[in-house]
GUROPA-353121 format. One record per residue (C-alpha): z, y, x; chain. Coordinates in nm, 2 decimals, decimal comma. Example, Ala and Ser with C-alpha at 12.3 -4.5 7.8 and 13.67 -1.06 7.14 Angstrom:
2
w | v | u | c
0,78 | -0,45 | 1,23 | A .
0,71 | -0,11 | 1,37 | A .
END
This chain:
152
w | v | u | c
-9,70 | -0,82 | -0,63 | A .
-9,91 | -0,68 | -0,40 | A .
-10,09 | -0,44 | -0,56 | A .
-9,72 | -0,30 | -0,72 | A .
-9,56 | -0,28 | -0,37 | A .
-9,93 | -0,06 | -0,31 | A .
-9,87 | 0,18 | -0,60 | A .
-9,49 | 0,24 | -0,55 | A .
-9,59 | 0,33 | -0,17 | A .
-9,86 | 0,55 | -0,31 | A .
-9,57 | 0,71 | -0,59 | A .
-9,35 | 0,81 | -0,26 | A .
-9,60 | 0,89 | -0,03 | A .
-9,74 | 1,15 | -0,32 | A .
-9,36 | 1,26 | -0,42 | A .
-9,25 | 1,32 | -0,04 | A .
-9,57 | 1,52 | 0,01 | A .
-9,53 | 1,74 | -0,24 | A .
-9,15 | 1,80 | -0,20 | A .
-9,20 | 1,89 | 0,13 | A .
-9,55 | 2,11 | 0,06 | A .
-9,28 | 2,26 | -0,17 | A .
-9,03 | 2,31 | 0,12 | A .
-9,28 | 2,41 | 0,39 | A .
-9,48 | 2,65 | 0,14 | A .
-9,25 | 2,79 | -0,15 | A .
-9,11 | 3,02 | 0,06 | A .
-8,76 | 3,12 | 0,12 | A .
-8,51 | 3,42 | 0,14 | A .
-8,38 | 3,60 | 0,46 | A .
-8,02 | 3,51 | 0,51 | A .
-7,75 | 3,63 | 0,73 | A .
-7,42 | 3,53 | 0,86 | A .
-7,19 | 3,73 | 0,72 | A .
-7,04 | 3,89 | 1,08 | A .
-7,45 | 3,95 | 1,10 | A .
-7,61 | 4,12 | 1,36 | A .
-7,99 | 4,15 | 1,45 | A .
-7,99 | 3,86 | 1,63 | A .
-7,85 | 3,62 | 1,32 | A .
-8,07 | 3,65 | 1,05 | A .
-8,24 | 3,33 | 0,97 | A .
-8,52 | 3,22 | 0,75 | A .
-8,40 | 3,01 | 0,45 | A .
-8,65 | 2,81 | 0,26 | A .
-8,59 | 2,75 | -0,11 | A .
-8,66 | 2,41 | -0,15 | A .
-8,40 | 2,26 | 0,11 | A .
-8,18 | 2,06 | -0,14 | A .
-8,46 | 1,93 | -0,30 | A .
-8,56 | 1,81 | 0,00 | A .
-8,25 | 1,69 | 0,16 | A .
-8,20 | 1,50 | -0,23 | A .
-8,47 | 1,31 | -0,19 | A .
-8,43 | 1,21 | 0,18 | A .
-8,07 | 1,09 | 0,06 | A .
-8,25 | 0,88 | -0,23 | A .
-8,49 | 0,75 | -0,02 | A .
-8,23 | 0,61 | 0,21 | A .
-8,03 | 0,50 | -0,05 | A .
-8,32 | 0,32 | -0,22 | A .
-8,43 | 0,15 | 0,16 | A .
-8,03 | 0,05 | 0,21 | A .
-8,01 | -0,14 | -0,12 | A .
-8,40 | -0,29 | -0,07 | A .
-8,26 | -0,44 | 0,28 | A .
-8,00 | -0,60 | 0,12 | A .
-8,13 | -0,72 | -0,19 | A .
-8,42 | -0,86 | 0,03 | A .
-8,17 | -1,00 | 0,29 | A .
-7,93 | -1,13 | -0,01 | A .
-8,26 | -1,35 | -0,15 | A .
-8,36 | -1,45 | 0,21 | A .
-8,01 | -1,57 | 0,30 | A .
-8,04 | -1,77 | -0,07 | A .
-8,40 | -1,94 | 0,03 | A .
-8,34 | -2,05 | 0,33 | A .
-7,95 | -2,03 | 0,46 | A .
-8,00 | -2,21 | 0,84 | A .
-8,33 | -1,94 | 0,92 | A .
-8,10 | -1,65 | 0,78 | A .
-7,78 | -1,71 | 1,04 | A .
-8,03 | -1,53 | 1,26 | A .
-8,06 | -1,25 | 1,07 | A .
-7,65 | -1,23 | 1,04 | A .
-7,63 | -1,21 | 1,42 | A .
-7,86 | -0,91 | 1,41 | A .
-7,64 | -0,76 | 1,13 | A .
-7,33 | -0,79 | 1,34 | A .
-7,47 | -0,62 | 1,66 | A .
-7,60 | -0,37 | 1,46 | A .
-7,20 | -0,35 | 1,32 | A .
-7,13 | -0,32 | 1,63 | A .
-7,34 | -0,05 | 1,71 | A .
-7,21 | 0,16 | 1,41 | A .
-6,86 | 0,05 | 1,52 | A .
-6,91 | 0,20 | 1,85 | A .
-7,13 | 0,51 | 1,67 | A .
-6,78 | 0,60 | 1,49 | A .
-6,52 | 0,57 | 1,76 | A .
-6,73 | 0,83 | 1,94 | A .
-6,75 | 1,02 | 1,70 | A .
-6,54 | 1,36 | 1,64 | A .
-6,43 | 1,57 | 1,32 | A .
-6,41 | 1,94 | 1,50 | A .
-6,45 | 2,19 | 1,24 | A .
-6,80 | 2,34 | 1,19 | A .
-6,88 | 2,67 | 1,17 | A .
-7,14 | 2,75 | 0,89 | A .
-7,41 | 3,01 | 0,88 | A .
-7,20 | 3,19 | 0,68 | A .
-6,93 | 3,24 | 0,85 | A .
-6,69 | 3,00 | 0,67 | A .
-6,56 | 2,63 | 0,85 | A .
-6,64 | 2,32 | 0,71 | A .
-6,40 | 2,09 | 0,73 | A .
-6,45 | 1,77 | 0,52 | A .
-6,35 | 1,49 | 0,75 | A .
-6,53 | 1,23 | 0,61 | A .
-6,84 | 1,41 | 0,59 | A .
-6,80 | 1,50 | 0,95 | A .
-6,72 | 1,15 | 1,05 | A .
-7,04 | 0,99 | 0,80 | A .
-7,24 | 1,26 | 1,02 | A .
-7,13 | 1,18 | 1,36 | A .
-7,16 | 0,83 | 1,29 | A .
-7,53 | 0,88 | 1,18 | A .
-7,58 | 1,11 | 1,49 | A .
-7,47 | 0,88 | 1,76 | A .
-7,59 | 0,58 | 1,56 | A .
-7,97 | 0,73 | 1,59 | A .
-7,93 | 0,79 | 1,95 | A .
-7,78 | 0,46 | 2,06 | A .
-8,05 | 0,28 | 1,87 | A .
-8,28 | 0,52 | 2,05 | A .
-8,21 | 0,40 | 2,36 | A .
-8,17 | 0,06 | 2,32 | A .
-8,49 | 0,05 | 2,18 | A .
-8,63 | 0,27 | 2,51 | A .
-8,42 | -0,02 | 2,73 | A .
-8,61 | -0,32 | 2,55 | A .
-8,97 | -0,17 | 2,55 | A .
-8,89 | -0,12 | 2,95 | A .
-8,72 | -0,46 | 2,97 | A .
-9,01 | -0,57 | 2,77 | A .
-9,24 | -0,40 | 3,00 | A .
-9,06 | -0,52 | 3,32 | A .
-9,10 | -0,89 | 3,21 | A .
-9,44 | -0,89 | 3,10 | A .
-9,56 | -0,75 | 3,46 | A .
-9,32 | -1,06 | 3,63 | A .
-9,50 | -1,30 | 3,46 | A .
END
């Protein structure tokens, strides 16, 4: 089992590098907005998609290992995995707070057209302010952490 969990990390490590050699090196095409001026021409690399596709099945394939993994731990052993739901509900929580800060203001698009697709502005946000409340909770327990260990 080991050596398997190995080789699949080898397979992605290998795929991501060269997706994104592919994105940082296969070159791109000079875009504009289409009000352009001088000052809004940007550098568009071909690969992006690609890129962004596998970033999206990466996360989709870490989402559904968690759970599966979670799923067969809370199976095992059901009094060590009650733990583990507490952790799932604060982090519920966390997206729960994530989402009522978020907002679904139009977007304007680099080429000049709005986007406007609620949800996807919502699933955005929510990822946004997710990542940055995690950020600093993380940031407050290393100094809380940090704090402690110099009481002691």
């Amino acid at each position: 089992m080991k050596n398997i969990s190995k080789i699949v990390l080898y397979i992605i490590i290998a795929i991501t590098v060269v997706v994104m050699g592919l994105f940082y090196f296969g070159g791109g095409t000079e875009g504009a907005l289409s009000t352009a001026t001088d000052a809004d021409v940007f550098y568009q690399p071909n690969y992006t998609s690609l890129a962004l596709n596998l970033a999206f099945v990466l996360m989709i394939v870490a989402i559904a290992a968690a759970l599966i993994i979670a799923i067969w731990g809370f199976i095992q052993s059901p009094k060590e995995s009650m733990k583990s739901l507490l952790g799932l509900a604060l982090l519920a929580a966390v997206v729960f707070v994530a989402y009522m800060l978020t907002d679904t203001d139009p977007v304007l698009l680099s080429d000049g057209r709005m986007f406007t697709n609620e949800f996807r502005l919502t699933l955005a946000g929510v990822c946004i302010w997710t990542s940055w409340i995690l950020l600093i909770l993380t940031i407050l327990s290393i100094a809380f952490s940090y704090v402690i260990k110099l009481t002691k």
